[in-house]
C-alpha positions in Angstrom: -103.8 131.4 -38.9 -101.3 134.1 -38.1 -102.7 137.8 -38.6 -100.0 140.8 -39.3 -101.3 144.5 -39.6 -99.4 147.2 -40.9 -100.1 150.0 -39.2 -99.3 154.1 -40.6 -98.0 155.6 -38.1 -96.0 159.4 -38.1 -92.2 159.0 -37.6 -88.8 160.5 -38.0 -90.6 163.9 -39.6 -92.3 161.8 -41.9 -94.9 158.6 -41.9 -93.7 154.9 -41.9 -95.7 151.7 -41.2 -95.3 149.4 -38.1 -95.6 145.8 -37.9 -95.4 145.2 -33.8 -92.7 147.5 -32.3 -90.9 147.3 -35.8 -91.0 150.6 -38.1 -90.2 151.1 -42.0 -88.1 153.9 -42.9 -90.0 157.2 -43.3 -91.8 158.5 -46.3 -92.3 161.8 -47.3 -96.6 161.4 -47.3 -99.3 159.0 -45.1 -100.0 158.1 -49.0 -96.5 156.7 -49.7 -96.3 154.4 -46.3 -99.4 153.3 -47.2 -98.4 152.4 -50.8 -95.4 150.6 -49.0 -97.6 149.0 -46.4 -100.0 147.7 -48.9 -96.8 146.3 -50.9 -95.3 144.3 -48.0 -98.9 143.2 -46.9 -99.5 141.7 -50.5 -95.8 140.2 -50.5 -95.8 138.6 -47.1 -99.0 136.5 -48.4 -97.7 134.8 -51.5 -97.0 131.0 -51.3 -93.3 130.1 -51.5 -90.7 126.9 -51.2 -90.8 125.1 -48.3 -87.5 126.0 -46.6 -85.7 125.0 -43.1 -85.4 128.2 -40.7 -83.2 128.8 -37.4 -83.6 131.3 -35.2 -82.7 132.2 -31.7 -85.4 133.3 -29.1 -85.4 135.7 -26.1 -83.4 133.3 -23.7 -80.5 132.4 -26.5 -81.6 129.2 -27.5 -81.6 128.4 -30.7 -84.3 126.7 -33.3 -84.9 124.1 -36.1 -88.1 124.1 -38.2 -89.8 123.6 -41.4 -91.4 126.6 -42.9 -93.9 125.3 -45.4 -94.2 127.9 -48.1 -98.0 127.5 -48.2 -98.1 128.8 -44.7 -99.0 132.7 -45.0 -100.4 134.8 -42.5 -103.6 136.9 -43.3 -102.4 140.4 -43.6 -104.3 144.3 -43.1 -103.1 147.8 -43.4 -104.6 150.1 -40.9 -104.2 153.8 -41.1 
């Protein structure tokens, strides 16, 4: 199982949260990125329709596959 941690960081004059190299916009407090954080965490864990997906990789190729909505990653906020 996939594992995604959303991590406060400072940023912009402010503090976001990062997933990978990927920031949120900035919040005024470490409080409110964590509120956010928590939110997306809890979101990005709920069951939801089986759908097809396509995206294209690093080389330009493009992909087909099934995305079962039962399929969730576990999900932490560190900061």
């Amino acid at each position: 199982m996939t594992k995604i941690t959303y991590e406060i960081v400072e940023h912009d004059g402010g503090w976001a949260y990062k997933v990978g190299d990927v920031l949120s916009e900035p919040f005024p407090s470490h409080d409110d990125a964590r509120r956010a954080a928590e939110r997306a965490a809890h979101e990005q864990v709920v069951p939801g329709d089986s759908t097809e997906i396509s995206y294209e990789d690093k080389e330009g190729r493009w992909h087909e596959e099934l995305s079962t909505g039962s399929d969730r990653p576990q999900t932490d906020v560190k900061g």
